[in-house]
MARBA-3410 file (N, C-alpha, C, O; in Angstrom, 1 decimal):
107
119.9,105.9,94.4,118.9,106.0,93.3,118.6,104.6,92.8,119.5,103.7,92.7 ~ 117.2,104.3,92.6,116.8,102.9,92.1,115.8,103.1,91.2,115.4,104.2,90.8 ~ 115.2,101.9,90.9,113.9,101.9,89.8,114.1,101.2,88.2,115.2,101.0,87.6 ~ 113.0,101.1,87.9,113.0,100.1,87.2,113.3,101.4,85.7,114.2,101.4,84.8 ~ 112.3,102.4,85.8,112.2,103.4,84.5,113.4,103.9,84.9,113.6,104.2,86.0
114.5,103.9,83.7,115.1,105.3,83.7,115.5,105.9,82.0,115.5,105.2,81.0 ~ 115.6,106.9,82.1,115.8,107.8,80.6,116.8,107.2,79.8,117.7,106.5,80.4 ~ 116.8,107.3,78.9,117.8,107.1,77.5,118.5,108.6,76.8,118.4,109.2,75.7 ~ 119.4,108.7,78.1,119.4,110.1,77.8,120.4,110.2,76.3,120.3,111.4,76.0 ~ 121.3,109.6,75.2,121.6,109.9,74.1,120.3,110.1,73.3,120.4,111.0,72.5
119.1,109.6,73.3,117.5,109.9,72.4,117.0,110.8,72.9,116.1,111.5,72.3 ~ 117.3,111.4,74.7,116.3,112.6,74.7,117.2,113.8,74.0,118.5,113.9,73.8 ~ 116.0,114.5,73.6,116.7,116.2,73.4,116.9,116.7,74.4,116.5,116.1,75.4 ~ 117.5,117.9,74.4,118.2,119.3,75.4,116.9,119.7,76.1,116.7,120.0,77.2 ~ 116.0,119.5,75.1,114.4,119.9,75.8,113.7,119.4,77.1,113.1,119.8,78.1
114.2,117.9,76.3,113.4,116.7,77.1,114.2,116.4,78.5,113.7,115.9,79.5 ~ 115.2,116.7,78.4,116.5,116.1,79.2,116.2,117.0,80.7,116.1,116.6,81.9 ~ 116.2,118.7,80.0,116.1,119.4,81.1,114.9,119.7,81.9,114.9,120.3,83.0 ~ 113.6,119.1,81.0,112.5,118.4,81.8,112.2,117.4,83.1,111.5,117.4,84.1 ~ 113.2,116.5,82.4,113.5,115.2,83.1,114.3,115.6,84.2,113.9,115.1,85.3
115.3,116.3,84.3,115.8,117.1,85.5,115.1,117.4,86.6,115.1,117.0,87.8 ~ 114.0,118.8,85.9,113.4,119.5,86.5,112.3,118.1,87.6,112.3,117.9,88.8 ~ 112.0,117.8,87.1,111.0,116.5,87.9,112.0,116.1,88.8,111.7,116.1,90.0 ~ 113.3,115.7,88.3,114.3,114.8,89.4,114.7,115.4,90.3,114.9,114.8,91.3 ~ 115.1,116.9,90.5,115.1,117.8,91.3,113.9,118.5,92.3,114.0,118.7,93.5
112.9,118.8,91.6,111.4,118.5,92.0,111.6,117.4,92.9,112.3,117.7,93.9 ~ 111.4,116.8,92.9,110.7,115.4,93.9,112.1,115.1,94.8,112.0,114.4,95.9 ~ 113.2,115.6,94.4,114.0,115.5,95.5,114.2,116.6,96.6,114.7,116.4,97.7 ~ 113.6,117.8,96.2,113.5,118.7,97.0,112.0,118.5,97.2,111.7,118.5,98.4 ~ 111.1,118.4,96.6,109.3,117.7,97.5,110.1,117.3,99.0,110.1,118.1,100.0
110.6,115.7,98.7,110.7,114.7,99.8,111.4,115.4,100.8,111.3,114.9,101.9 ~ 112.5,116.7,100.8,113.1,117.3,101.7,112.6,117.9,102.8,112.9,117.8,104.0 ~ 111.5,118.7,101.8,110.6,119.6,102.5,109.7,119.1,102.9,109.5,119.7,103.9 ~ 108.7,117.9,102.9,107.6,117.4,103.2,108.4,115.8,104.5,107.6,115.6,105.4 ~ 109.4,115.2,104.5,109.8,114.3,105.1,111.4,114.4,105.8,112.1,113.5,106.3
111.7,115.6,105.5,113.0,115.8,106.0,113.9,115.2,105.2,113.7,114.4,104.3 ~ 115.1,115.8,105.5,116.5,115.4,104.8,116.8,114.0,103.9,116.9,113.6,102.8 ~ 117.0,113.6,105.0,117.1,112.1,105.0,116.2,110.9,104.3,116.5,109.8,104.0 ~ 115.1,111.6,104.1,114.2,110.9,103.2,114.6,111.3,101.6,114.1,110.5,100.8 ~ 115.3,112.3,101.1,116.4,111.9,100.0,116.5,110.9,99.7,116.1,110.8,98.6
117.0,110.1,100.1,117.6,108.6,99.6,116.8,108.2,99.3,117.3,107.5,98.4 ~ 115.4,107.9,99.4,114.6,107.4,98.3,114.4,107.7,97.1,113.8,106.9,96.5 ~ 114.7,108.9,96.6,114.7,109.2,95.7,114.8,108.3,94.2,115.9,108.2,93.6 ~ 113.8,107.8,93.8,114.0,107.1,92.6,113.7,107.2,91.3,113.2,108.3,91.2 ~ 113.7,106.6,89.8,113.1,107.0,89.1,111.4,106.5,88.7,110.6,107.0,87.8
111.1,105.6,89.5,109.9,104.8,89.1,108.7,106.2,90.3,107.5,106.1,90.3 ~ 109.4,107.0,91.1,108.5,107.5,91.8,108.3,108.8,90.8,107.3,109.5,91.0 ~ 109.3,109.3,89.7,110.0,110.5,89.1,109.2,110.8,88.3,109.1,111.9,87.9 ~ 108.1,109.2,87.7,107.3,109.0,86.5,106.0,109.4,86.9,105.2,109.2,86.0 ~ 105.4,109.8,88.1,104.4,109.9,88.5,104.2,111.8,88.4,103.2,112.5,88.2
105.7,112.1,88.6,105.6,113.5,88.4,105.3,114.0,86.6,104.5,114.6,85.9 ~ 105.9,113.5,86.6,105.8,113.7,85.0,104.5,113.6,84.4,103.8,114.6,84.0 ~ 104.1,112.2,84.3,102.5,112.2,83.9,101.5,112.8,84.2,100.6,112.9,83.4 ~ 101.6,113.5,85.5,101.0,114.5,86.2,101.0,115.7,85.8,100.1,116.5,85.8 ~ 102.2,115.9,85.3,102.3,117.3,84.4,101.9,117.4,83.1,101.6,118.4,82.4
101.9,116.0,82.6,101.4,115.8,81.0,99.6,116.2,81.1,99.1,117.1,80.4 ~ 99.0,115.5,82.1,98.0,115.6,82.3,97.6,116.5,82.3,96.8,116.9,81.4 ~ 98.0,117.5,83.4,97.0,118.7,83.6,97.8,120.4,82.4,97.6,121.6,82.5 ~ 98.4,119.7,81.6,99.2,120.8,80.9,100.4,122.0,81.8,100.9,122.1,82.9 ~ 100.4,122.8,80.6,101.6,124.0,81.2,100.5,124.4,82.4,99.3,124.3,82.1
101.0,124.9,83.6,100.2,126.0,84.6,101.5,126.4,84.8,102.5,125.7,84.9 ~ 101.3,128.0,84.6,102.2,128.7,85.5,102.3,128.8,87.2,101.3,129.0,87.9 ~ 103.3,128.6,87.6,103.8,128.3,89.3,104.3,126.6,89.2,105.1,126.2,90.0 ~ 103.9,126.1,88.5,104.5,124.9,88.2,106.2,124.4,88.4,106.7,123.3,88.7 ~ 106.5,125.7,88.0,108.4,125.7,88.2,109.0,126.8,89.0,108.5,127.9,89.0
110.0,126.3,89.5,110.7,127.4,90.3,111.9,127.2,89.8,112.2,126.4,88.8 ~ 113.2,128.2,90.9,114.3,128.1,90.3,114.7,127.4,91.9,113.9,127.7,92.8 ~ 115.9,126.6,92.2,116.1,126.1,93.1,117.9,127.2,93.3,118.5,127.8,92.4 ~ 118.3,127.0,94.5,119.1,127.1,94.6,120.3,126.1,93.9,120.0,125.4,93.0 ~ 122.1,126.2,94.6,122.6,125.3,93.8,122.7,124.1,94.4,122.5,124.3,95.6
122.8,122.7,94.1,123.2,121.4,94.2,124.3,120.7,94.2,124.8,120.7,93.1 ~ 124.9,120.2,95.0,126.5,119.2,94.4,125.6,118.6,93.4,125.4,119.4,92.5 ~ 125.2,118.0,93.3,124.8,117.0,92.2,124.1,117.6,91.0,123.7,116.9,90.0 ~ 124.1,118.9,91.2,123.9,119.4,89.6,125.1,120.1,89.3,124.8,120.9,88.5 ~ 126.6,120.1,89.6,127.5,120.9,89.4,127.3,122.2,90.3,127.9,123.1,89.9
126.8,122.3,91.2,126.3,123.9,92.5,126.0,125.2,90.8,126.5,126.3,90.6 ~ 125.2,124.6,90.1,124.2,125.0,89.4,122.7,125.5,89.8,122.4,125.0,90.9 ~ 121.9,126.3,89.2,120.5,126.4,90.1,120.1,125.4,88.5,120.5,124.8,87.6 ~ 118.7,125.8,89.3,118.0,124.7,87.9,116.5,125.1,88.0,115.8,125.5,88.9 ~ 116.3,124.9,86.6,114.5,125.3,87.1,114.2,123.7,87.6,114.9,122.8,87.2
113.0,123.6,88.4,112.5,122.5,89.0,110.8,122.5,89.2,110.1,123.5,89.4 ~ 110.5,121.3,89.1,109.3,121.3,89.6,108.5,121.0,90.8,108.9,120.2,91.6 ~ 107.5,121.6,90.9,107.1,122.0,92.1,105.5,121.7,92.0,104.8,121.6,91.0 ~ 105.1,121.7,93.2,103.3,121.4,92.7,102.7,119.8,93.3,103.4,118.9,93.9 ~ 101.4,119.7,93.0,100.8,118.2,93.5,102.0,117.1,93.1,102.4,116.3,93.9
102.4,117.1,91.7,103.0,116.2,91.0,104.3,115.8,91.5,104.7,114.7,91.3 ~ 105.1,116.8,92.2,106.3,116.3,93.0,106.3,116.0,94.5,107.2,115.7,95.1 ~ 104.8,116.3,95.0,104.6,115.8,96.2,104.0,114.5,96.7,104.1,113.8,97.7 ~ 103.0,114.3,95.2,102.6,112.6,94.6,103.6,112.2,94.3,103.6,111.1,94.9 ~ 104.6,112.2,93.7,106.0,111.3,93.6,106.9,111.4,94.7,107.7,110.5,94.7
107.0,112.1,95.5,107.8,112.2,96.7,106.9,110.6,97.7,107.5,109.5,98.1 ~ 105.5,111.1,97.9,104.8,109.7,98.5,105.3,108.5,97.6,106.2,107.9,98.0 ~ 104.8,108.2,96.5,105.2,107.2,95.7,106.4,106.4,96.3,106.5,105.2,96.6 ~ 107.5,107.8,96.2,108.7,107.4,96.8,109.0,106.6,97.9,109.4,105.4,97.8 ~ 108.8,106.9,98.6,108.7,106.6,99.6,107.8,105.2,99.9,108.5,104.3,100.4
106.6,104.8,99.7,106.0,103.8,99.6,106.8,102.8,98.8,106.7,101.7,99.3 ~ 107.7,102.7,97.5,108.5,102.1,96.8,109.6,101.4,98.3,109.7,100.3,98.9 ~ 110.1,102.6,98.5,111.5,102.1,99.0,111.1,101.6,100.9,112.0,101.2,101.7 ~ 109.7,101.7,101.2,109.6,101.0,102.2,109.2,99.3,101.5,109.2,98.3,102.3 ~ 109.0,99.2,100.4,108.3,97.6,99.9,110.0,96.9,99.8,110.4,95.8,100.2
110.7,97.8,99.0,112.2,97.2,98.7,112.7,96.9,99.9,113.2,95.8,100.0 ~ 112.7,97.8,101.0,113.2,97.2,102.4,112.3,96.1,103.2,112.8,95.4,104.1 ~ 111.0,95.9,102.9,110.0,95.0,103.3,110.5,93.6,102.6,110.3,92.5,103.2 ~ 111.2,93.6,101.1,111.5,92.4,100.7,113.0,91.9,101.1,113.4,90.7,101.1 ~ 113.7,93.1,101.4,115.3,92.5,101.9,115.1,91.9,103.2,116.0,91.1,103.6
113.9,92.2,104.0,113.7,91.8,105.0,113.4,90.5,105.1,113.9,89.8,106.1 ~ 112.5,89.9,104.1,112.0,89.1,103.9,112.4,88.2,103.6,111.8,87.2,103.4
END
């Protein structure tokens, strides 16, 4: 996990928190499904923010969230998550980031 944005999670609420989830789960299951496994590991928070705004923008739509199966990384918890343009624009994001970061260690 990398990126410049990440949350302040003692200031968010229970509200905000399990939003901010839902996105981080979202876009790590996006990049699964759309790039395979292994493209996981880009997973960041600066691509996480793209989901989000995306959702501020176009408001609540229902199908927006699903329930995911469980995760090690959420405790093998399900979770609601998001789903939709907004975690498949941050999944790209993603990925465009973490090819520039490996373009500079190269460099």
């Amino acid at each position: 996990m990398f990126g410049i944005v990440r949350p302040c999670s003692h200031r968010l609420g229970e509200r905000l928190k399990a939003d901010w989830m839902a996105h981080l789960c979202g876009l790590c299951l996006a990049l699964r499904r759309d790039h395979g496994q292994f493209a996981r590991l880009v997973t960041n928070y600066d691509g996480l923010l793209v989901s989000v705004l995306t959702e501020a923008q176009n408001g609540p739509v229902s199908g927006t969230r699903r329930t995911a199966g469980p995760c090690a990384l959420r405790g093998m918890r399900t979770a609601s998550v998001a789903q939709g343009d907004g975690a498949r624009l941050a999944a790209a994001v993603s990925l465009v980031l973490a090819s520039a970061k490996v373009r500079d260690h190269v460099a």
